[in-house]
PQR file of N, CA, C, O and H, with PARSE charges and radii, in Angstrom:
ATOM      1  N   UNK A   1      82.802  97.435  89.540 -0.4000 1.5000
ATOM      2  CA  UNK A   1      82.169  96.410  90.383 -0.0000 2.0000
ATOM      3  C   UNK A   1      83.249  95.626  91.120  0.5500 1.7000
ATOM      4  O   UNK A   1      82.940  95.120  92.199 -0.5500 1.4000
ATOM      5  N   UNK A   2      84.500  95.474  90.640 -0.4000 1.5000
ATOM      6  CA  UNK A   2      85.433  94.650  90.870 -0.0000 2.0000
ATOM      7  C   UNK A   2      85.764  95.317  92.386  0.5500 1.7000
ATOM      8  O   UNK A   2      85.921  94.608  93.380 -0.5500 1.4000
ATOM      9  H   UNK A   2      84.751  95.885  89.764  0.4000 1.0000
ATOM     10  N   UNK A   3      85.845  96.765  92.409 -0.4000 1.5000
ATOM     11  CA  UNK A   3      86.807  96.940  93.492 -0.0000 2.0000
ATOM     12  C   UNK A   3      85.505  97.290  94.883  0.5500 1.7000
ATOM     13  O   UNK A   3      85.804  97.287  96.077 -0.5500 1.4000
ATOM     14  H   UNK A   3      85.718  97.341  91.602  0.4000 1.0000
ATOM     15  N   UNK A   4      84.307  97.522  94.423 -0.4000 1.5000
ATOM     16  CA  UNK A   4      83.417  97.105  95.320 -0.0000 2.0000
ATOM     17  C   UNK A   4      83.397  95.587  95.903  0.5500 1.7000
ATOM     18  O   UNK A   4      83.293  95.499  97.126 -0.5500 1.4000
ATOM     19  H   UNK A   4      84.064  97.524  93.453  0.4000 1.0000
ATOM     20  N   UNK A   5      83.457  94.765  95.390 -0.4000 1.5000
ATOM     21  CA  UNK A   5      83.539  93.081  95.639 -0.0000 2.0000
ATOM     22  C   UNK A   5      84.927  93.313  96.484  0.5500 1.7000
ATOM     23  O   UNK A   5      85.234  92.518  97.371 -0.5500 1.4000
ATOM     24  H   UNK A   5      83.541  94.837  94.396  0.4000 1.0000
ATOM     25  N   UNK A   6      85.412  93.981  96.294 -0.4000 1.5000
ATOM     26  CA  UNK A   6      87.006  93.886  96.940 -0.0000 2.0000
ATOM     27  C   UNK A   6      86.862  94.392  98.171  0.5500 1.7000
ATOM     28  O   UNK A   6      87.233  93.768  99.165 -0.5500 1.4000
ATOM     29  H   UNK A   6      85.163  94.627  95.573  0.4000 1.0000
ATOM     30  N   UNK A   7      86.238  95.718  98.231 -0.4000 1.5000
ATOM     31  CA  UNK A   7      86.249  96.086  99.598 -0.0000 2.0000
ATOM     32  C   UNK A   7      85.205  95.637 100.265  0.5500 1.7000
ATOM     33  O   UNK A   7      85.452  95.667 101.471 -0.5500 1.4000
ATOM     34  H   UNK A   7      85.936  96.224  97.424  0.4000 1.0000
ATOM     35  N   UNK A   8      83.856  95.122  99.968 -0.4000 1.5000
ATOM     36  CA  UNK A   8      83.116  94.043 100.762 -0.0000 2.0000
ATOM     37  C   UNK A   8      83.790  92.779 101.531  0.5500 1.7000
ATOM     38  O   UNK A   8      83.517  92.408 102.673 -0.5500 1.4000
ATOM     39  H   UNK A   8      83.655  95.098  98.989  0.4000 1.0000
ATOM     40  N   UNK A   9      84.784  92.176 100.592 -0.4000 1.5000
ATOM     41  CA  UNK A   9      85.606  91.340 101.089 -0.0000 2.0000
ATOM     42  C   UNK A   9      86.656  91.665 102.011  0.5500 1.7000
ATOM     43  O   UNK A   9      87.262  90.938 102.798 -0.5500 1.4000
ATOM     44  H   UNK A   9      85.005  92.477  99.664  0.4000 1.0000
ATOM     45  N   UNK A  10      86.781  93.140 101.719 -0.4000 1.5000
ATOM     46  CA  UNK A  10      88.037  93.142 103.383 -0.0000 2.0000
ATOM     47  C   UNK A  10      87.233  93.666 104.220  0.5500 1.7000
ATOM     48  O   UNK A  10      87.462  93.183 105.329 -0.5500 1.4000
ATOM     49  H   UNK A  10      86.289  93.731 101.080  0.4000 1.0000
ATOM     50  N   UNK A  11      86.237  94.563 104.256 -0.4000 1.5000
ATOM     51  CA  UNK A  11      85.078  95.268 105.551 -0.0000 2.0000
ATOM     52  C   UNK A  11      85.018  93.736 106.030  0.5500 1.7000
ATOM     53  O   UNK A  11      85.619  93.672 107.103 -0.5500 1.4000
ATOM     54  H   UNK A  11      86.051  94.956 103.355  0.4000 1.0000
ATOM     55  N   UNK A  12      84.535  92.497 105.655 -0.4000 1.5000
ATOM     56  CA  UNK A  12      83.774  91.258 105.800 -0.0000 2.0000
ATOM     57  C   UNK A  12      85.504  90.558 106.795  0.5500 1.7000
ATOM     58  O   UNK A  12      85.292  89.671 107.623 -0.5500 1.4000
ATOM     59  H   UNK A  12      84.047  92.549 104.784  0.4000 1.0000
ATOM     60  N   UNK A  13      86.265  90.798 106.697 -0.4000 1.5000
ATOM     61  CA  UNK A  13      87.515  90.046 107.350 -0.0000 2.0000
ATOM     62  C   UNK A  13      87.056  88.760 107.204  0.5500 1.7000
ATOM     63  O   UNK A  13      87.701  88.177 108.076 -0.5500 1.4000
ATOM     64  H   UNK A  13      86.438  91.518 106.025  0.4000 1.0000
ATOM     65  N   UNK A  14      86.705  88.343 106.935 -0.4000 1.5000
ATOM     66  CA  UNK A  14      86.263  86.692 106.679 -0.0000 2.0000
ATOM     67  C   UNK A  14      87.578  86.611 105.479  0.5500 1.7000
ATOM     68  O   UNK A  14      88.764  86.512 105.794 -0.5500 1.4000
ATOM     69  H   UNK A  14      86.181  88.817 106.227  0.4000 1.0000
ATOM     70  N   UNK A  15      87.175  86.663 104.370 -0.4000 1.5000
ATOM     71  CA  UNK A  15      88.205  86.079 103.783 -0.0000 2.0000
ATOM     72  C   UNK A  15      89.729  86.682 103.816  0.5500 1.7000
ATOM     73  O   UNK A  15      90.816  86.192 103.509 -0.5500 1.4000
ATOM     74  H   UNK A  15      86.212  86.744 104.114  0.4000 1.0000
ATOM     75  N   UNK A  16      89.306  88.034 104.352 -0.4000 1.5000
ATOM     76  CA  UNK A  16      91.161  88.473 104.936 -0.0000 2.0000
ATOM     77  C   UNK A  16      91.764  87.994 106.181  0.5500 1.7000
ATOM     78  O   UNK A  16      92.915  88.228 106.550 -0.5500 1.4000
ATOM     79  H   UNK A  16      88.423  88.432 104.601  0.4000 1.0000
ATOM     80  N   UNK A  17      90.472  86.979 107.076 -0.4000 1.5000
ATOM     81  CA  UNK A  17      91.037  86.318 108.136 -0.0000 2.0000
ATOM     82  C   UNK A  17      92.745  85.925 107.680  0.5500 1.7000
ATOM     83  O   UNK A  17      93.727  86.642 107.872 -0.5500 1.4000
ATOM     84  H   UNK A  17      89.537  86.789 106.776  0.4000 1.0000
ATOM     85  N   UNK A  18      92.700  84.465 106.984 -0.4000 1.5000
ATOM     86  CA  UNK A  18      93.591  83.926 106.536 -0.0000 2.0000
ATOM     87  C   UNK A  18      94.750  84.567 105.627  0.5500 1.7000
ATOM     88  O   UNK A  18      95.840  84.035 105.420 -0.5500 1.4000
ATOM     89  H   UNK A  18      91.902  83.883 106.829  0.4000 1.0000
ATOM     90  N   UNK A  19      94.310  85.838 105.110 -0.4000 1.5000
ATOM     91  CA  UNK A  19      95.643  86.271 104.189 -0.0000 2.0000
ATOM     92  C   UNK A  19      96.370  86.994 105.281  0.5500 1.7000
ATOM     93  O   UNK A  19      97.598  86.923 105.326 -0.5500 1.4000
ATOM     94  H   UNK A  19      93.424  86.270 105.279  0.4000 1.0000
ATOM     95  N   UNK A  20      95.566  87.814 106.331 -0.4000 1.5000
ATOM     96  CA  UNK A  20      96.527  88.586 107.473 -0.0000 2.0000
ATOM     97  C   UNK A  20      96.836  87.761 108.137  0.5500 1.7000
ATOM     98  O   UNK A  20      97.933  87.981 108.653 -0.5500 1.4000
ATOM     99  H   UNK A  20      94.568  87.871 106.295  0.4000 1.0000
ATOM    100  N   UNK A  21      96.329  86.719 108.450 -0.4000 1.5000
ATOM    101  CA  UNK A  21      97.538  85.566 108.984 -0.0000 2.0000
ATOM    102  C   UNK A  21      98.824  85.771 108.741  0.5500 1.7000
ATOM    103  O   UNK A  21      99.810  86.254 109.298 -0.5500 1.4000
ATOM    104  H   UNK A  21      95.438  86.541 108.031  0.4000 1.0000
ATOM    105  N   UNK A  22      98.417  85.081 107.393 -0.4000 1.5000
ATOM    106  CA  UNK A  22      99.793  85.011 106.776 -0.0000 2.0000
ATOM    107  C   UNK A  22     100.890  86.222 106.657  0.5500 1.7000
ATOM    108  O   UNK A  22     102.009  86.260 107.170 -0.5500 1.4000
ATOM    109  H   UNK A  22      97.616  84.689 106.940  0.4000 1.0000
ATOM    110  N   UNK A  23     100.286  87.141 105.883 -0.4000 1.5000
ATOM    111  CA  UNK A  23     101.292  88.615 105.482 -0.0000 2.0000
ATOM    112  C   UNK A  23     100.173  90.007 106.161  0.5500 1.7000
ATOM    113  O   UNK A  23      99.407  90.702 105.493 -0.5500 1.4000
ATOM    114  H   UNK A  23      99.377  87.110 105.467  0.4000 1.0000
ATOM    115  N   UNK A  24     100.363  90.061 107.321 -0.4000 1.5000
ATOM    116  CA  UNK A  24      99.319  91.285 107.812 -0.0000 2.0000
ATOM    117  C   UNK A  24      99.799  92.788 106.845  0.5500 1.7000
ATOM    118  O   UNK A  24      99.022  93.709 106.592 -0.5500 1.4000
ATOM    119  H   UNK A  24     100.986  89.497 107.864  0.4000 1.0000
ATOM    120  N   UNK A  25     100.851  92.738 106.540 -0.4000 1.5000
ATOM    121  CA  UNK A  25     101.421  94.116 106.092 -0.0000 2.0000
ATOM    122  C   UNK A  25     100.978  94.154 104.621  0.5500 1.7000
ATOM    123  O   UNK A  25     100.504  95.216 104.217 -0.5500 1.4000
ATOM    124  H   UNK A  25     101.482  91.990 106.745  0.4000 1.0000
ATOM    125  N   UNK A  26     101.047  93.432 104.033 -0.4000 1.5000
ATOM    126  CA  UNK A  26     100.281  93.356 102.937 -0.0000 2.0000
ATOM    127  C   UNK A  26      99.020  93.716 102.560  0.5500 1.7000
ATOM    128  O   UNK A  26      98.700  94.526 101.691 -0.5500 1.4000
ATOM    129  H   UNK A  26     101.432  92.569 104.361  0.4000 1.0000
ATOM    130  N   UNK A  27      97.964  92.717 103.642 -0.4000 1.5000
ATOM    131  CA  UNK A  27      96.741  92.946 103.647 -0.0000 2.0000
ATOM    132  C   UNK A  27      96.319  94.976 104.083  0.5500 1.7000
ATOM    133  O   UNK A  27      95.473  95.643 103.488 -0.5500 1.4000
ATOM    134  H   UNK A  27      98.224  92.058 104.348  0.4000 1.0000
ATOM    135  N   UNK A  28      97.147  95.435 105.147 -0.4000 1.5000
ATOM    136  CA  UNK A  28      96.768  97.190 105.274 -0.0000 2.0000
ATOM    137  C   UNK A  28      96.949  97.305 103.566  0.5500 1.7000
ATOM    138  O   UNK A  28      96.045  97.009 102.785 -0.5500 1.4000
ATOM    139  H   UNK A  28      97.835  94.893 105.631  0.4000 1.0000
ATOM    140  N   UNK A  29      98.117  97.728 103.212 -0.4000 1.5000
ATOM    141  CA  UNK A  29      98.735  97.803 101.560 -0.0000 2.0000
ATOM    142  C   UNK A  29      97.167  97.512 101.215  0.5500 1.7000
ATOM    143  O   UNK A  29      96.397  98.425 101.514 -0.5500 1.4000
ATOM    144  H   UNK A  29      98.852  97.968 103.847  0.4000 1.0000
ATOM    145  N   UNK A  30      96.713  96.566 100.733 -0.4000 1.5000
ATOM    146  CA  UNK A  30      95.496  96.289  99.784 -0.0000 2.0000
ATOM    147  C   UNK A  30      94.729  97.412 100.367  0.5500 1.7000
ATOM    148  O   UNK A  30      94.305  98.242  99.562 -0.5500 1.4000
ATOM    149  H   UNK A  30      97.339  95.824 100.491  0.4000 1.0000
ATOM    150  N   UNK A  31      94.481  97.583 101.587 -0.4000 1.5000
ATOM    151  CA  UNK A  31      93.201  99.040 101.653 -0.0000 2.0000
ATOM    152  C   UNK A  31      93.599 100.310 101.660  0.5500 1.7000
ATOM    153  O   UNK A  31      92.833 101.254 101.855 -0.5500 1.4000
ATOM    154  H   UNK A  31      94.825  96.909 102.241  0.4000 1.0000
ATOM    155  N   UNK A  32      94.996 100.421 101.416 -0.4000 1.5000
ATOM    156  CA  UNK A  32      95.366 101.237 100.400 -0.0000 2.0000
ATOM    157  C   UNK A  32      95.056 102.179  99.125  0.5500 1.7000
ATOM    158  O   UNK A  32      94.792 103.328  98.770 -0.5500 1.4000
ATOM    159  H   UNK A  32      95.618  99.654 101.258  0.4000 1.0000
ATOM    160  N   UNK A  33      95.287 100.810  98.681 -0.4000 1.5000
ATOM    161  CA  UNK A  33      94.602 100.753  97.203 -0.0000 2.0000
ATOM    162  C   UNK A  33      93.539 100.539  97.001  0.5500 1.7000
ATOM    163  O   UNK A  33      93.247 101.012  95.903 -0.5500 1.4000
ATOM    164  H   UNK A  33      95.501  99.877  98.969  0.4000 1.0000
ATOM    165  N   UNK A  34      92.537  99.951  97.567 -0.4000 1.5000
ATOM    166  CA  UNK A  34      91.139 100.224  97.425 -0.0000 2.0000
ATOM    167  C   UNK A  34      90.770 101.635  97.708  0.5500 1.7000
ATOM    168  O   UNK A  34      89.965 102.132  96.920 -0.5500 1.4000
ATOM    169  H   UNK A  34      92.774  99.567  98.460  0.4000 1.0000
ATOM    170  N   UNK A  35      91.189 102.350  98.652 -0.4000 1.5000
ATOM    171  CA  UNK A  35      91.091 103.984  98.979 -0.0000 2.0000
ATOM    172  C   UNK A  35      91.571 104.635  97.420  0.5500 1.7000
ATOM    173  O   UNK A  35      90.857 105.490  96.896 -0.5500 1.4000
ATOM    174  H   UNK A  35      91.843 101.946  99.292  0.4000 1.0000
ATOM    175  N   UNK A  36      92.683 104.211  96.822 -0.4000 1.5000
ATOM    176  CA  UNK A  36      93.070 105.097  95.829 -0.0000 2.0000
ATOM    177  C   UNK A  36      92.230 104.912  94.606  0.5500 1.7000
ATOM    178  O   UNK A  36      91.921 105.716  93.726 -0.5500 1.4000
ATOM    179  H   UNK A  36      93.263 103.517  97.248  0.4000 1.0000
ATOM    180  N   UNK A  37      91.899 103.471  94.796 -0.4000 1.5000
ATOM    181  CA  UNK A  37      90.884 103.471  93.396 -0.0000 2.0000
ATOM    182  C   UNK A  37      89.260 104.268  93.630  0.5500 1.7000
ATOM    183  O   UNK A  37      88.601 104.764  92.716 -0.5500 1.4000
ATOM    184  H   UNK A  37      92.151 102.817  95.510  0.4000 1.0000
ATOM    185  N   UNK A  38      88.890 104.228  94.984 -0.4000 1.5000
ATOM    186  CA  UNK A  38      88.233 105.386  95.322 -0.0000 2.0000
ATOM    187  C   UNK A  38      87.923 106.319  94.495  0.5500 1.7000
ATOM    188  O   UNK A  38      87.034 106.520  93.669 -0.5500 1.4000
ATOM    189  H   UNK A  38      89.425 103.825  95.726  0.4000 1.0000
ATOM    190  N   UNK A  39      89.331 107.137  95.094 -0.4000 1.5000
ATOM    191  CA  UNK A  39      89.622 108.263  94.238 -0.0000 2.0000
ATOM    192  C   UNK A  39      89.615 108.631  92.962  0.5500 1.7000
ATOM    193  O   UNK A  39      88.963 109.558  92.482 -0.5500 1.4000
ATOM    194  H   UNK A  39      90.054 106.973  95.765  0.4000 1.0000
ATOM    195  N   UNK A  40      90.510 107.740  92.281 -0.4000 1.5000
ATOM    196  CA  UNK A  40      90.191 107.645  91.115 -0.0000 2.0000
ATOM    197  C   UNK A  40      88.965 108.107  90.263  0.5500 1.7000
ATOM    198  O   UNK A  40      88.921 107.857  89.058 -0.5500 1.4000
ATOM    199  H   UNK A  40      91.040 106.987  92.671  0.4000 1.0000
TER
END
Protein backbone atom coordinates (compact mmCIF):
# COMPACT_ATOMS: atom_id res chain seq x y z
CA UNK A 1 0.00 0.00 0.00
CA UNK A 2 2.90 2.18 0.92
CA UNK A 3 4.41 2.41 -2.49
CA UNK A 4 0.96 2.89 -4.14
CA UNK A 5 0.41 6.11 -1.75
CA UNK A 6 3.85 6.95 -3.11
CA UNK A 7 3.25 6.91 -6.59
CA UNK A 8 -0.25 8.64 -6.28
CA UNK A 9 1.75 11.29 -4.66
CA UNK A 10 4.25 11.85 -7.46
CA UNK A 11 1.51 11.17 -10.62
CA UNK A 12 -0.43 14.09 -8.26
CA UNK A 13 2.94 16.63 -8.48
CA UNK A 14 1.23 18.47 -5.84
CA UNK A 15 3.27 17.38 -3.16
CA UNK A 16 6.47 16.85 -5.46
CA UNK A 17 5.76 20.50 -6.49
CA UNK A 18 8.02 21.68 -3.60
CA UNK A 19 10.59 18.77 -3.26
CA UNK A 20 11.57 19.33 -7.22
CA UNK A 21 11.97 22.72 -6.35
CA UNK A 22 14.27 22.08 -4.22
CA UNK A 23 16.42 18.83 -5.51
CA UNK A 24 14.72 18.02 -9.11
CA UNK A 25 17.37 15.16 -9.55
CA UNK A 26 16.37 13.48 -6.72
CA UNK A 27 12.77 13.65 -7.15
CA UNK A 28 13.34 11.55 -11.14
CA UNK A 29 15.66 9.03 -8.64
CA UNK A 30 12.37 8.45 -6.45
CA UNK A 31 10.40 7.23 -9.76
CA UNK A 32 12.98 5.15 -10.14
CA UNK A 33 12.40 3.31 -7.44
CA UNK A 34 8.89 3.26 -7.42
CA UNK A 35 9.31 1.46 -11.05
CA UNK A 36 11.68 -1.07 -9.29
CA UNK A 37 9.46 -1.81 -6.49
CA UNK A 38 7.00 -2.43 -9.31
CA UNK A 39 8.91 -5.03 -10.30
CA UNK A 40 9.61 -6.50 -7.51
Amino acid sequence: MSAAHARSDGHGAVVASPAVEEKPVPATLGFEAFDDVDEI
